[in-house]
C-alpha positions in Angstrom: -9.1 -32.3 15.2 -5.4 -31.5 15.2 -3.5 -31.7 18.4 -1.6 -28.3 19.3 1.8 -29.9 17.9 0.0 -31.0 14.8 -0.3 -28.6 11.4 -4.2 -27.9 10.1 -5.4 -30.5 8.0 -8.4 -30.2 5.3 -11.2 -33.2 5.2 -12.5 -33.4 2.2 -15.4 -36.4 1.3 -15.2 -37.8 -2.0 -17.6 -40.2 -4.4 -15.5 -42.2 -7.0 -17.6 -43.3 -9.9 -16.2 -47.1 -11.2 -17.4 -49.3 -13.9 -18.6 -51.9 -10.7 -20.2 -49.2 -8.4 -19.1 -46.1 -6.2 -16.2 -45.9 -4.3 -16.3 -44.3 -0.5 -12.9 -41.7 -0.6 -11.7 -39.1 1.9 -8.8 -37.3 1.8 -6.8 -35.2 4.5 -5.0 -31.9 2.7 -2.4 -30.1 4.9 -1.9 -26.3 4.5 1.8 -26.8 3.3 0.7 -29.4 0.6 4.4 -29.9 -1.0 4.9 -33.4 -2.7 3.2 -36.7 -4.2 0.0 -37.5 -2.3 0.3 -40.7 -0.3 -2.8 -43.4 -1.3 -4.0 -45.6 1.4 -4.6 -49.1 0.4 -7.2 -50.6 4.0 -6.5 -54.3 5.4 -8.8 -57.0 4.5 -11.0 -56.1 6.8 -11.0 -52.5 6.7 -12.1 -49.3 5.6 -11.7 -45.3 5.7 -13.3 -45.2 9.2 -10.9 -48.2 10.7 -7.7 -45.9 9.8 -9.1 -43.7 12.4 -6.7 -40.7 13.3 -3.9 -42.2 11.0 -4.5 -40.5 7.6 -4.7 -37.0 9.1 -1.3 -37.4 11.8 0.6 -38.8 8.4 -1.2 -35.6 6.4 0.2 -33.5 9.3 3.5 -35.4 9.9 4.4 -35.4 5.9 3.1 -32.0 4.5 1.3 -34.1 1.7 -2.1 -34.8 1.1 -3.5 -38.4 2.2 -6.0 -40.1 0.5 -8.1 -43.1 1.6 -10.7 -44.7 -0.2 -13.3 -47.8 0.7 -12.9 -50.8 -1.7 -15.8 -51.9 -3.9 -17.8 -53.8 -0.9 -16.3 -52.3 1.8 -16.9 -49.5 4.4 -19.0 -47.1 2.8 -18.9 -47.8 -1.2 -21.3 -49.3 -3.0 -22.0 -53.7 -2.3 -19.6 -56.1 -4.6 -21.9 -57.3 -7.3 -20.2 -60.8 -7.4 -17.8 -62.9 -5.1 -14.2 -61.6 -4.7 -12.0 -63.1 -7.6 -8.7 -65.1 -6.7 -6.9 -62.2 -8.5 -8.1 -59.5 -6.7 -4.7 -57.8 -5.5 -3.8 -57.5 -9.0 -7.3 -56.5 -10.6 -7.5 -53.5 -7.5 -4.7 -52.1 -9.1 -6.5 -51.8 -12.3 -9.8 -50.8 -11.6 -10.0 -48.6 -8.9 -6.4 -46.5 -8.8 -7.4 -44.8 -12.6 -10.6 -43.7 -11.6 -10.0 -42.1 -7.8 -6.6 -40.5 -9.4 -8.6 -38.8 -12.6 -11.0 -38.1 -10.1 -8.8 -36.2 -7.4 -6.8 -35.1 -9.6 -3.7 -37.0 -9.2 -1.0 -37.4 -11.0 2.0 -38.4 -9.1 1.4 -40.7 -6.3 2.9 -42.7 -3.2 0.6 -46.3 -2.6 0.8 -47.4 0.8 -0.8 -50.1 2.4 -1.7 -52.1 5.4 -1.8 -56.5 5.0 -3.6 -57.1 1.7 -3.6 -53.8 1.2 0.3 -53.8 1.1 -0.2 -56.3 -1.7 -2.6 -53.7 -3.6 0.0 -50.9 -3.3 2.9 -53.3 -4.9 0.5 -54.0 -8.0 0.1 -50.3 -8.3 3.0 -49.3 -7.9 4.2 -52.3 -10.4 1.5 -50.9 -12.6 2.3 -47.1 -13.2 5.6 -47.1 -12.8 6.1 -43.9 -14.0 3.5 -42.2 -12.0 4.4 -43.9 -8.1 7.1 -42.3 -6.4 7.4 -44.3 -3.5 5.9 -48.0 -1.8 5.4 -48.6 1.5 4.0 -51.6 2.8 2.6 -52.2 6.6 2.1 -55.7 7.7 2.0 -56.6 4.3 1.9 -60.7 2.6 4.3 -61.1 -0.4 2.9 -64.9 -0.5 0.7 -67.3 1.6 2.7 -68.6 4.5 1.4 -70.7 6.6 1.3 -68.3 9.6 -0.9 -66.3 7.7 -3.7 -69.7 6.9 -3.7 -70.2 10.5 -4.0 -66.8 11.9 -7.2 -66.4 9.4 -8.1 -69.6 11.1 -8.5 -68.3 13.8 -10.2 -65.6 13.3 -12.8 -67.5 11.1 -12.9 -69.3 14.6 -14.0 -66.2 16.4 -16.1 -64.8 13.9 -18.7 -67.5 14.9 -19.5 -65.5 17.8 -22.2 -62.9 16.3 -21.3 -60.2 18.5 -17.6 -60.2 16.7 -19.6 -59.8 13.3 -21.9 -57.6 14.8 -18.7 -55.0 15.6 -17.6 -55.5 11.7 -21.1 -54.4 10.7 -20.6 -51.2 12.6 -18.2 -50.0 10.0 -19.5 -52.2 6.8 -22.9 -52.8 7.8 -25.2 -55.3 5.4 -21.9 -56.2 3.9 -20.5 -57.5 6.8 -20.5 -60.8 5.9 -19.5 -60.5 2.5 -16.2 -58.7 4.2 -15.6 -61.7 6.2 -16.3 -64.2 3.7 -14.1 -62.3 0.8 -11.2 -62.2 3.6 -11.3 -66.0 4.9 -12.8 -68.3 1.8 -10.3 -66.2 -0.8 -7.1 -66.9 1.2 -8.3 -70.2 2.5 -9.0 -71.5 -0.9 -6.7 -74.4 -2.2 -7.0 -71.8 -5.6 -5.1 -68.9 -3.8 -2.6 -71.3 -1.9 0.3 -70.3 -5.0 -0.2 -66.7 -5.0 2.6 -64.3 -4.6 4.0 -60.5 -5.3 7.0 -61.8 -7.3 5.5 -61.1 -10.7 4.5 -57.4 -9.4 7.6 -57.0 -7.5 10.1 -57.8 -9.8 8.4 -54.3 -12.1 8.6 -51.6 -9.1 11.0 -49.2 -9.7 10.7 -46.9 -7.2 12.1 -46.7 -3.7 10.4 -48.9 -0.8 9.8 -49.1 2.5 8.5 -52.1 4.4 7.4 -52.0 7.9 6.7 -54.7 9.7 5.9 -56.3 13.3 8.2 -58.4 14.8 4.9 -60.6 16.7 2.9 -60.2 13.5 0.0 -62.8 14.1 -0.2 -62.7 10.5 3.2 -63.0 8.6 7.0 -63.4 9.2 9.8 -61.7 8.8 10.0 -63.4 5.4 7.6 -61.0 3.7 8.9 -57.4 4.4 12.9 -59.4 3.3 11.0 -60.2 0.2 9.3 -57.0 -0.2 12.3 -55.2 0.0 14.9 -56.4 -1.1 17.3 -54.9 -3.5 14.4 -52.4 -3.9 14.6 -50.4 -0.5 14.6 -50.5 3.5 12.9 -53.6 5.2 12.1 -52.6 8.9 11.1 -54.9 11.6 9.1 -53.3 14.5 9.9 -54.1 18.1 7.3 -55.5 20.2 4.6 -55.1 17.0 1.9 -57.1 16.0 -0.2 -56.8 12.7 -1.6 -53.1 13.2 1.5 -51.4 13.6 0.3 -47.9 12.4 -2.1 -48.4 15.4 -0.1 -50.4 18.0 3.3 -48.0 17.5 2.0 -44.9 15.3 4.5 -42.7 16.4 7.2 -45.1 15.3 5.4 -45.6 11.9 4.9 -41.7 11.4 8.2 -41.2 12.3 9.8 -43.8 9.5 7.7 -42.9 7.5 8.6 -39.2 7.2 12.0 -40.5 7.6 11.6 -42.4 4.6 9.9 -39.7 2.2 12.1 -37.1 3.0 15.0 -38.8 2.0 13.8 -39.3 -1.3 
């Protein structure tokens, strides 16, 4: 529910039919509905749910309708029917943006995303160039750095513990450890270690925005310079790690509107 200072927002649930299997989509509709809806593009290991109260405040705080959709294995849509391809930030892009935007009716868009899902929101917005208004990018990777490989590291470390993949199955259930495995073996694979945005990023044309936290566990500096530059505002959070929409969401709302109004 809105807070008193917050504008009425519409849930809406949502069922995206794909050539792979159904997509899991909600969407947040404020009353004043005036501009592009913004797309949310979920981290690696994310979903709808793991936004939490984000979607709706950035529904409220923007006066544009958010939507935020489960990738094929994720969260609530349908299990992946094979294991994740080495050029899945591209390929997500392709198969997924055309059917949720025929499907809620969208035309005009803004792609935002958090980590990998930053990636996801360059490709599309290197994709339909015509149709993406803006790109904004949260704790996003432009290339594997080596921060990144041992942060994952890490993690795969903790994962051993089974209560740790017991708390991911509480938002992905029986595909918990498909999530886990498509996150760690895809970037930890000697076949991902050349990947990079360049390619994408050298075919946005619209403005960007990309936000980013100054202790990010998960990326330097280097990747919001090179997601920005000569293309928009790079933004380096204070005292930020890798969820900044969750560790500073008032900061994030606030540059975010910032950002989009100025437009």
């Amino acid at each position: 529910m809105p807070t008193p200072n917050e504008a009425p927002v519409t849930e809406t649930e949502w069922s995206i039919r794909t050539a792979k299997g159904t997509l899991y989509a909600k969407s947040w509709v404020p009353e004043a509905d005036l501009a592009a809806p913004i797309i949310l593009f979920h981290d690696s290991l994310g979903s709808v749910d793991l936004w939490r109260g984000f979607p709706q405040r950035l529904a409220s705080e923007t006066n544009r309708r958010v939507i935020a959709y489960d990738r094929l294995g994720f969260g609530r849509s349908d299990a992946h029917p094979e294991q994740l391809a080495l050029n899945f930030v591209a390929t997500e892009a392709r198969d997924s943006i055309p059917p949720l935007c025929e499907q809620l009716g969208v035309t005009e868009f803004v792609a935002c995303g958090h980590s990998v899902g930053g990636g996801m929101a360059v490709e599309t917005a290197a994709h339909f160039p015509e149709r993406c208004r803006a790109l904004i990018t949260i704790a996003a990777q432009a290339f594997v750095e080596e921060r990144t490989l041992a942060g994952i590291r890490d993690a795969k470390r903790d994962f051993q513990d089974p209560a740790n993949v017991a708390r991911l199955a509480r938002y992905h259930g029986e595909k918990a450890r498909w999530v886990l495995d498509a996150w760690t073996e895809t970037w930890l694979s000697p076949g991902f270690a050349d990947w990079t945005l360049d390619r994408a990023l050298a075919m946005v044309r619209c403005p960007v925005l990309s936000l980013h936290g100054d202790r990010d566990e998960y990326g330097s500096s280097a990747h919001p310079e090179r997601i920005a530059a000569g293309r928009g505002i790079a933004r380096l959070l204070p005292d930020t790690g890798h969820v900044p929409h969750r560790e500073q969401e008032a900061l994030v709302l606030d540059a975010i509107r910032s950002f989009l109004d100025g437009l």
